[in-house]
Backbone as CSV, one residue per row, in Angstrom:
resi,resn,N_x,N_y,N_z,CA_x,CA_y,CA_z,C_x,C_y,C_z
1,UNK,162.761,-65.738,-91.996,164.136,-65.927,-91.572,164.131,-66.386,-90.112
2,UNK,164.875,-67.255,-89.682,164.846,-67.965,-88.283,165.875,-67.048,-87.714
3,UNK,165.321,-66.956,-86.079,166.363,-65.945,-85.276,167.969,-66.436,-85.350
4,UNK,168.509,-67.664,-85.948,169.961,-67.778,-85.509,170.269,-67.555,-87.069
5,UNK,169.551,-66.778,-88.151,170.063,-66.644,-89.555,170.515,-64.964,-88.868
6,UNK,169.327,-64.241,-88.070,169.243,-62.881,-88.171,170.470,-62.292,-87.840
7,UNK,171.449,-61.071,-87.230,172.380,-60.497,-87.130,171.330,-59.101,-85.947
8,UNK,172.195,-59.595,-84.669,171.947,-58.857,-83.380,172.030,-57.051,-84.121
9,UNK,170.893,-56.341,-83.512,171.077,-54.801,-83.988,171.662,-54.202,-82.524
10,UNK,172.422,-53.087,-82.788,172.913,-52.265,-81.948,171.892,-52.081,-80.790
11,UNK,171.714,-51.792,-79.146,170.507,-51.105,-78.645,170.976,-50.030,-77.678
12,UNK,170.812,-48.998,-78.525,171.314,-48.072,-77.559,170.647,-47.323,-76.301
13,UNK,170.006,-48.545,-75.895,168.843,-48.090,-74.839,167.866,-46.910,-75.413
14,UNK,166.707,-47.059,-74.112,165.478,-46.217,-74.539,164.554,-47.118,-75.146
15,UNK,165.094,-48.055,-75.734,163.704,-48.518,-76.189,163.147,-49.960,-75.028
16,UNK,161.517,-50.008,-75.241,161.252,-50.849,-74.648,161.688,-52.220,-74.344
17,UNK,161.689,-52.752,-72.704,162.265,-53.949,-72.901,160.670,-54.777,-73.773
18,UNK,160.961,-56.308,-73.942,159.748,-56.946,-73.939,158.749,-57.452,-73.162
19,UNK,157.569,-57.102,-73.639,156.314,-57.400,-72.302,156.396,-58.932,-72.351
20,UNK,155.636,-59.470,-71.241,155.793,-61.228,-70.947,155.191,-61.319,-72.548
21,UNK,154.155,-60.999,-72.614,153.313,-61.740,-73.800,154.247,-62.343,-74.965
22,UNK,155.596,-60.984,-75.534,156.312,-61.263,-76.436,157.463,-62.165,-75.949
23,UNK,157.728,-62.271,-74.781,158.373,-63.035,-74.299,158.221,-64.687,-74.159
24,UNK,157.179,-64.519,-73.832,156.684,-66.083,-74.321,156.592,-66.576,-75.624
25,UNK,156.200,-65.838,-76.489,156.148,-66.331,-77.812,157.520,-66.093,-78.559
26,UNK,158.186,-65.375,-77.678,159.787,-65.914,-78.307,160.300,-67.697,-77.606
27,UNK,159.754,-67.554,-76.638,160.135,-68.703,-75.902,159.993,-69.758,-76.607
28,UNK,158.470,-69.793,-77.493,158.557,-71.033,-78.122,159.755,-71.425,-79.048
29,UNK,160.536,-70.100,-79.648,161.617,-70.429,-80.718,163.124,-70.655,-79.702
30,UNK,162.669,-70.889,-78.650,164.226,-71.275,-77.338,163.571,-72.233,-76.583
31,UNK,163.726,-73.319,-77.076,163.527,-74.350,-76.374,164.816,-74.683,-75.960
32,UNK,164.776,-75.151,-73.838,165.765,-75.018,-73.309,165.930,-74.310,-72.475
33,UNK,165.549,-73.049,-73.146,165.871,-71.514,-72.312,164.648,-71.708,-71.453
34,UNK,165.622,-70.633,-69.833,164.307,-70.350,-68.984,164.141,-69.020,-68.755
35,UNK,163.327,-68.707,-68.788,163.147,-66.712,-68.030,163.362,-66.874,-66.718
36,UNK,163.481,-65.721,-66.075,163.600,-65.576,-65.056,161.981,-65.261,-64.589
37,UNK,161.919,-65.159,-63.201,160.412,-64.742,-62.510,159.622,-63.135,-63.173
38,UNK,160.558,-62.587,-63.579,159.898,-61.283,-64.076,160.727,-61.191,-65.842
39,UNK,160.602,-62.238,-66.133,161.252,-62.411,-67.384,162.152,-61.124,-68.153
40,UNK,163.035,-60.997,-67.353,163.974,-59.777,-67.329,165.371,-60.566,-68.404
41,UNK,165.294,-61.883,-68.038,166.411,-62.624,-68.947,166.238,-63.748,-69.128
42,UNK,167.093,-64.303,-69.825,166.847,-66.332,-69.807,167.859,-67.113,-69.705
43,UNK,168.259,-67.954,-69.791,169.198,-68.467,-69.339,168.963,-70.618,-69.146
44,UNK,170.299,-70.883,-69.994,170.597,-72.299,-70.121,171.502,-72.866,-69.627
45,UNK,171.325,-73.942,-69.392,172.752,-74.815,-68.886,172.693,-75.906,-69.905
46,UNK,173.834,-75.784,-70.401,174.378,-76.799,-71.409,175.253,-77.908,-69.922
47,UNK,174.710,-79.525,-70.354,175.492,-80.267,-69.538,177.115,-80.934,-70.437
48,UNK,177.815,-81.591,-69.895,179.072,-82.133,-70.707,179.337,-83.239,-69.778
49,UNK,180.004,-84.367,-70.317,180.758,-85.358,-69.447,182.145,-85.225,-69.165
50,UNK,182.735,-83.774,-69.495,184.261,-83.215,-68.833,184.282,-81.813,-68.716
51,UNK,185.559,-81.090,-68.611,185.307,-79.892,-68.260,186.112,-79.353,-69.382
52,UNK,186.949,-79.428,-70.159,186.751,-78.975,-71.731,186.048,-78.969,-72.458
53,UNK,185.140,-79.866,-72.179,183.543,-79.702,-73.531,183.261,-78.440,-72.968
54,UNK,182.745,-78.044,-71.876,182.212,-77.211,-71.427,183.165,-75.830,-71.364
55,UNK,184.425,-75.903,-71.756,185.571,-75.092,-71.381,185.202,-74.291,-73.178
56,UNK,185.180,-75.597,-73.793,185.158,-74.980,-75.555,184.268,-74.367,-75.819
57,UNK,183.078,-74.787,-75.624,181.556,-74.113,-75.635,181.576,-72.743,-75.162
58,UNK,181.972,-72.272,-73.850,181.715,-71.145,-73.465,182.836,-70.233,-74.312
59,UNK,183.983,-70.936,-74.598,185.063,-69.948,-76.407,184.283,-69.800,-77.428
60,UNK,183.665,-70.702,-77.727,182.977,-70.550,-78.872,182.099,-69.658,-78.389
61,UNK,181.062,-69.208,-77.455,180.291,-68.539,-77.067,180.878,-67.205,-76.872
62,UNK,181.796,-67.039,-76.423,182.727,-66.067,-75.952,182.818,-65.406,-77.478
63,UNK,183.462,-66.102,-78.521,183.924,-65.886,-79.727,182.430,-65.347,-80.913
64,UNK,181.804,-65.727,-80.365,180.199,-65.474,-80.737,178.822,-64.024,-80.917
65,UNK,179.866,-63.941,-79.266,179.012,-62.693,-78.534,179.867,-61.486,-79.037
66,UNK,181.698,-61.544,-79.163,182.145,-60.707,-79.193,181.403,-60.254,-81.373
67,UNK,181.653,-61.309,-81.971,181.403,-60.971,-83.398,179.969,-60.196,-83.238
68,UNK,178.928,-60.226,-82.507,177.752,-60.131,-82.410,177.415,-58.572,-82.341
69,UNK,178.392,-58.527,-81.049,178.492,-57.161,-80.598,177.032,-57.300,-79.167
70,UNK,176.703,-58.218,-78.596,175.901,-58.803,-77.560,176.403,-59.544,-76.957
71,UNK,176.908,-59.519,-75.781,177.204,-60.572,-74.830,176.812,-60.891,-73.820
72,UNK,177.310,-61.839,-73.412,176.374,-62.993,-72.663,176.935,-63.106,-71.200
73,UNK,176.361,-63.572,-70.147,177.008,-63.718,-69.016,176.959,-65.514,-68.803
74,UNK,178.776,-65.548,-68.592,178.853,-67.151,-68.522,179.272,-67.425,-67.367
75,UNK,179.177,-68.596,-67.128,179.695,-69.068,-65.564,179.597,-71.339,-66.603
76,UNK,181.164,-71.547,-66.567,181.014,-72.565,-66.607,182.007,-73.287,-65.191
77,UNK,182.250,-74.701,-65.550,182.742,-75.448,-65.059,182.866,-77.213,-65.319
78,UNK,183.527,-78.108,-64.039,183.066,-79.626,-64.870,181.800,-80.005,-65.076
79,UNK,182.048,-80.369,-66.125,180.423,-80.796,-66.855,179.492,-79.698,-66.990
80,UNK,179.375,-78.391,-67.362,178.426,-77.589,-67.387,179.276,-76.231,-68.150
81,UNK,178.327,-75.690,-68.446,177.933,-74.298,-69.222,176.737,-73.299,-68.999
82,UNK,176.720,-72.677,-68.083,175.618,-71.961,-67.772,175.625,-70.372,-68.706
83,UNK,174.722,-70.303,-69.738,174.515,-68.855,-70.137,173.612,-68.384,-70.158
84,UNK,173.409,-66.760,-69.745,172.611,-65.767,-69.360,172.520,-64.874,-70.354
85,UNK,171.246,-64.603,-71.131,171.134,-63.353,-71.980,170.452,-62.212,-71.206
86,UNK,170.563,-60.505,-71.452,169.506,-59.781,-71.150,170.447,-58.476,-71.370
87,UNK,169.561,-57.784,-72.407,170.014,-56.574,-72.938,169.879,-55.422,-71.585
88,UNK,171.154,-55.284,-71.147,171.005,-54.283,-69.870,171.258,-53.159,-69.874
89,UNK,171.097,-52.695,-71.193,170.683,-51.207,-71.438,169.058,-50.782,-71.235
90,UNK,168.985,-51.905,-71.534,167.125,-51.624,-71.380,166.531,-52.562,-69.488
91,UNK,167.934,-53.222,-69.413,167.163,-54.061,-68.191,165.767,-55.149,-68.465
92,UNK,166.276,-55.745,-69.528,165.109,-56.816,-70.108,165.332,-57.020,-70.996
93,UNK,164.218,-57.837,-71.711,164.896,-58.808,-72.577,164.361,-58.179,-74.066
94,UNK,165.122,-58.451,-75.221,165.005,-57.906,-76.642,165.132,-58.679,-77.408
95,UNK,164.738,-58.794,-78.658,164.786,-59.821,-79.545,166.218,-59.928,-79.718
96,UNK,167.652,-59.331,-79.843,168.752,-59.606,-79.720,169.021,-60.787,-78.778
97,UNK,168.157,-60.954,-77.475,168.970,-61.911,-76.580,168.289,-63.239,-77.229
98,UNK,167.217,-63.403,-77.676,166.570,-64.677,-78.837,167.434,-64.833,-79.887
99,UNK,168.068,-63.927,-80.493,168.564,-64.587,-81.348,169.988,-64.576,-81.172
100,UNK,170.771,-64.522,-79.999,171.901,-65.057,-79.400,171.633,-66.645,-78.343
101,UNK,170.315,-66.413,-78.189,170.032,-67.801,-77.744,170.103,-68.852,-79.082
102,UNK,169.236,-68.495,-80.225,169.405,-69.201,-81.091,170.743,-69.938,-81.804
103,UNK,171.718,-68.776,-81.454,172.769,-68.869,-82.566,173.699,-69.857,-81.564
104,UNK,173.847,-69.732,-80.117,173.889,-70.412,-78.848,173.856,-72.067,-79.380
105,UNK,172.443,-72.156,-79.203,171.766,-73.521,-79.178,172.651,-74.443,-80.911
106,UNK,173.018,-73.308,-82.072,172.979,-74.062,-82.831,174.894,-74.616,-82.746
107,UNK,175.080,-73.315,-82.117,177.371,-73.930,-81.419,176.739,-74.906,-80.848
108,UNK,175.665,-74.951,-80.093,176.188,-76.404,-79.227,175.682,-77.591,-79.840
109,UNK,174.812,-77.591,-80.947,174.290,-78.687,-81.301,175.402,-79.295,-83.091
110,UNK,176.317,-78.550,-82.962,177.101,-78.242,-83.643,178.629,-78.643,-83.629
């Protein structure tokens, strides 16, 4: 099953964030996405040629995260969409924020 079929699980903290190792090898299934320096989160910028493409995207994203029950930190504007995953109950990253990247990548290619 590909991460944007799966359905985000609850995390009620306590459990481990992910070590780099698993982090990278999620990376290969987020192409796009970048980690941060201590791969604590990741994070994309979707570009646009106005500021409603980018206005709709982050609704749809908005509309996304809330069904999910995972949300995302957005910051858009003209021509852009910047989103941030990272499960901050744990303060790092979980297979939930991969497969909100996934489901992400497929609104926008969409």
């Amino acid at each position: 099953m590909s991460l944007a079929e799966k359905r985000c699980v609850p995390c009620r903290g306590g459990v481990p964030r992910l070590a780099l190792k698993e982090v990278r090898d999620y990376m290969n299934d987020a192409p796009g996405w970048e980690p941060n320096e201590d791969a604590t989160r990741i994070t994309r910028t979707f570009v646009f040629g106005n500021f409603s493409e980018a206005q709709a995207l982050a609704e749809k994203i908005g509309a996304l995260c809330e069904d999910e029950g995972h949300h995302a930190d957005l910051a858009f504007g003209w021509g852009y969409c910047r989103v941030m995953f990272q499960t901050h109950k744990i303060r790092g990253l979980h297979e939930n924020d991969f497969i909100m990247a996934a489901k992400v990548d497929r609104l926008a290619d969409g």
